[in-house]
Phi, psi and omega in degrees: 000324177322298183295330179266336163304324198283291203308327164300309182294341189243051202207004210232160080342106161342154141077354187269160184278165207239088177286117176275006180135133176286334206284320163272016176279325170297340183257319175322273191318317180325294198295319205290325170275010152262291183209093208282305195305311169319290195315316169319278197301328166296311213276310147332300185281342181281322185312284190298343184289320182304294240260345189271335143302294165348151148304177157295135194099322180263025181288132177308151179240185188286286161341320175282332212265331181295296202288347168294285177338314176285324143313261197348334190249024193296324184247038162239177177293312175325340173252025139276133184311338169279331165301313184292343205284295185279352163303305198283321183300331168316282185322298201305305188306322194256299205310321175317325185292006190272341196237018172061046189078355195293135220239339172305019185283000000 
């Protein structure tokens, strides 16, 4: 995750989606349809590597990495809007405990 976090903290734009990439769109979609808690805790771990790369000030938000997330997921069942509805709706709910509650992300 480390190599992929540094290409995100420096490849992202403020308000722009953050790609993490087909390869993790692809382990993503396995997992959230295998062991959905995994899937969770990878996309937690692409946040904090990203974001912990960044400069200061310039941390990757969650929101950029969802709207990235969502490319990614272009050739799984997960890019119907409904699906992705509950992906996102998932994340935004878990990911903060990954971040001691914090709702800034």
């Amino acid at each position: 995750m480390c190599h992929e976090g540094l290409f995100l903290a420096n490849n992202v734009a403020k308000g722009h989606s953050a790609h993490p990439g087909d390869p993790f769109g692809e382990v993503f979609a396995w997992l959230w349809g295998q062991r959905r808690g995994t899937a969770v805790s990878a996309f937690a771990d692409l946040l904090a590597e990203a974001r912990a790369q960044a400069p200061e000030g310039q941390e990757v938000r969650m929101d950029d990495l969802l709207k990235g997330l969502r490319f990614v997921l272009h050739r799984t069942p997960l890019s119907e809007a409904r699906e992705f509805e509950v992906v996102e709706a998932t994340l935004r709910a878990k990911v903060p405990e990954y971040f001691g509650g914090r709702t800034d992300l």
